[in-house]
C-alpha positions, 0 to 999 in steps of 0.5 A: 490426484487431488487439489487443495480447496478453500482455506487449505489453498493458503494454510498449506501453501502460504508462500505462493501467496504471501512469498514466504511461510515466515516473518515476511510472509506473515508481514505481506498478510497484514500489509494486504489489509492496510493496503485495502483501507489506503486503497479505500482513502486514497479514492476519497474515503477517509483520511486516517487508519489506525493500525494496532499491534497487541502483545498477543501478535494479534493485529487490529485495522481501522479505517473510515472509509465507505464499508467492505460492500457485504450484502447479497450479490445478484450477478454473483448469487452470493453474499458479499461478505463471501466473496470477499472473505472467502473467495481468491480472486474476487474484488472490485479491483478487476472492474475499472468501472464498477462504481466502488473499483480502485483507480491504482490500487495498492492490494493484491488483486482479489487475493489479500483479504480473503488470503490473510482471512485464510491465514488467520487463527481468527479474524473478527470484522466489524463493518460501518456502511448504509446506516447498518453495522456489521459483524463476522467472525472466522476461526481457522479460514472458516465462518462461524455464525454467519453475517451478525447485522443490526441498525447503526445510527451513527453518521460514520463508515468504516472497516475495522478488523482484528486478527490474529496471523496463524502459527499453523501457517506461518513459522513466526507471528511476531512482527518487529515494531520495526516494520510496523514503523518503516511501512506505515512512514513509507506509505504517509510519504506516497500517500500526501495528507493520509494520517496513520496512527501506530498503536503498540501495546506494552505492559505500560499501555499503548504507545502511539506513534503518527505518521503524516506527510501534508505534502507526500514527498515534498515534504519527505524530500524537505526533510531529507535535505534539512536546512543546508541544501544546496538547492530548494525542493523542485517537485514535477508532477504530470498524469496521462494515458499510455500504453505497452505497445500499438496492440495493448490496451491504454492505461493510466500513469501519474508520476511526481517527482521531489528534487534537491541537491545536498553535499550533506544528506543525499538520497534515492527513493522510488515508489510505484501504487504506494509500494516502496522499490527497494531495488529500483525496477524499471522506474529507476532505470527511467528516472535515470536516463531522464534526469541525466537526458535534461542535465546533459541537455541543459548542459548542451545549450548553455555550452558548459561543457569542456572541449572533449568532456564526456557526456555527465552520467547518473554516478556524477550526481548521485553522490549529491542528489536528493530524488523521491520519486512516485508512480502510479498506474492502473494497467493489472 
């Protein structure tokens, strides 16, 4: 008998991690790292990511929040920089209230960074944090040269990392522009006011693309229904504490939902911690015995039904409905 260890813990058996040892597990690899920086400004710290994708299929992003923490650990009697990069399963995500932890966070739990590092051909990070600049650099899962650290006298903080997704681990490195476009959009619509610039690389230069929504799904439910609704966007916000059953531990849930109506443009939508549910899940079926609850409500008291009419159902407003719907909670 034997088990893998370290980097061959993710370059073997890609797919436990990622879902897949193709284009969408290389795909998952690189949304872990952009799910880092939103986790990051999303709790305050910067209010634009760049993200670069280069002819090479190398990927590059950028952040400006506090810093992957990347100095030595006393509780753990290592460097940072080594849990972080180099250790599945270690992150602040696990401590709700450790100082730089995640209300909701949007990464795999202590998985993603040090997985894509894993997955990498090579990774090369450049830190901003506590008046220092920092350097590493991998090839293959493995440090080369340790932690490079020099004074910073600029007033910034931030993270950038650039690398490069492994044709060893994975069967296809070459991202569409396509998914780079859909995800970076889907995350500004979650994510109100949070900037990301798209930055292609092609034989003419770069081409950059923004994404911003000021008002998050306010503003993508405005621009869904266009100038013709029938009704004014109403959007519904509340956050509260819960919990699964009387014996389980509270947690905290924030929901938002857009509303419209249009003959011309309708559309469904659910999201939950920033990740688009393609499918629906269990939010959806919420939301839909919800929004048919008030309407059937509404429709009691205001005695608009007919003598004998059934009870109006979700398939009798869909074909009408613009629904953005965003949830969020910090139960892992």
């Amino acid at each position: 008998m034997s088990a893998l260890k370290g980097a061959d813990r993710v370059r073997r058996r890609p797919a436990v991690i990622f879902g897949s040892d193709g284009i969408e597990g290389c795909e998952h690899s690189v949304f872990e790292i952009v799910s880092n920086s939103i986790d990051e400004a999303r709790e305050g710290f910067g209010r634009r990511i760049v993200v670069t994708r280069y002819a090479d299929d190398s990927v590059e992003v950028e952040d400006h929040g506090r810093g992957i923490p990347v100095e030595f650990n006393h509780a753990e009697k290592r460097y940072n920089w080594e849990l972080v990069f180099c250790e599945l399963y270690a992150g602040g995500k696990y401590n709700n209230d450790a100082d730089e932890s995640y209300e909701y966070s949007l990464g795999l739990n202590g998985l993603g960074l040090c997985a894509t590092q894993y997955a990498s051909e090579y990774m090369d990070v450049d830190i901003r944090r506590d008046g220092m600049r920092y350097r590493l650099h991998f090839e293959h899962g493995e440090n080369r040269g340790g932690l490079k650290k020099e004074p910073y006298a600029g007033k910034d903080t931030g993270t950038r990392i650039h690398w490069k997704p492994d044709l060893q681990v994975f069967t296809d490195i070459h991202i569409p522009a396509e998914y780079y476009f859909d995800t970076l959009r889907r995350q500004a619509i979650v994510n109100a006011g949070l900037g990301f610039s798209f930055r292609d690389q092609t034989e003419s230069g770069f081409q950059i693309t923004e994404f911003l929504y000021r008002e998050g799904i306010v503003d993508h439910a405005k621009e869904v229904a266009g100038d013709d609704a029938l009704t004014p966007v109403q959007f519904w916000h509340t956050e509260q504490k819960t919990r699964d059953r009387a014996d389980k531990p509270e947690y905290n849930v924030k929901i938002g939902a857009a509303v419209a109506f249009s003959n011309r443009n309708p559309a469904v939508e659910y999201y939950h911690n920033s990740s688009w549910l393609e499918h629906g899940g269990a939010p959806e079926k919420a939301a839909r015995s919800a929004f048919v609850s008030q309407i059937d409500s509404y429709l009691k008291q205001t005695n608009k039904y007919n003598k004998n009419e059934s009870r109006i159902t979700f398939n009798d407003v869909q074909d009408c409905l613009i629904l953005i719907l965003s949830s969020f909670s910090n139960r892992t």
